[in-house]
C-alpha positions, 0 to 999 in steps of 0.5 A: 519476515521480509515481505517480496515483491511477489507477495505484494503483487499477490495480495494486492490481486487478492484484496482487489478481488475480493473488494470487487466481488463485493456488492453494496449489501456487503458494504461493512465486510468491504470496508472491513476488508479494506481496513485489514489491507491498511493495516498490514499495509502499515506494518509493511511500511513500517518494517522497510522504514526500519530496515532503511534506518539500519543500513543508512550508513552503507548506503549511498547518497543516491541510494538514499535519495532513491530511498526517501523519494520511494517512502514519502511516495509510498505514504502519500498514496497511503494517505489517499488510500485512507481518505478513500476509505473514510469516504467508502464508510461515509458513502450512501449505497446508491454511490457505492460502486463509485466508492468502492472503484475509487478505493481499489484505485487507491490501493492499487495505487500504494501497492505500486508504490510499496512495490517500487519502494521495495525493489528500490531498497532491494536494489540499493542493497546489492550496490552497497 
């Protein structure tokens, strides 16, 4: 199923909501956390990346442009947002607020990009 802008605001509140309540004693149940939300993440990507392939052809060239550019930035924040959590799994508890700030910035920062990437093909679509 299609996942809406609406559903990724929700989720990404709901993950950094969760990840903030967490102190540096639940430091396993975070990271488990953020791994669930990297998953999905994935999927979702993977999902949009599909859809973009099978309307390629009515799309226009700058539809597809816009298209490309909100994939390669939606992957790159995914890619800091893992490198965040590998540093979040090798973080001391002494720097795990650091950590965990940093992570939540990350995720954010993709949600956004996931957002744009989203409201980009849904906007391209009612122009083809």
């Amino acid at each position: 199923t299609d996942v809406t802008v609406k559903d990724i605001k929700q989720e990404t509140a709901d993950v950094i909501q969760t990840l903030q309540a967490y102190t540096e004693d639940q430091q396993q149940e975070a990271l488990q956390t953020a791994k669930q939300a990297m998953q999905r993440a994935d999927e979702r990507i993977n999902r949009l990346e599909t859809r973009i392939d099978n309307r390629w052809d009515q799309l226009s060239k700058p539809a597809r442009q816009e298209a490309r550019e909100a994939l390669r930035e939606l992957r790159q924040d995914r890619v800091q947002l893992s490198e965040w959590y590998g540093s979040m799994k090798e973080s001391s508890r002494d720097a795990w607020s650091e950590m965990r700030t940093g992570l939540i910035k990350a995720y954010q920062s993709m949600s956004n990009a996931w957002q744009d990437a989203q409201e980009e093909f849904d906007q391209s679509q009612q122009d083809a």
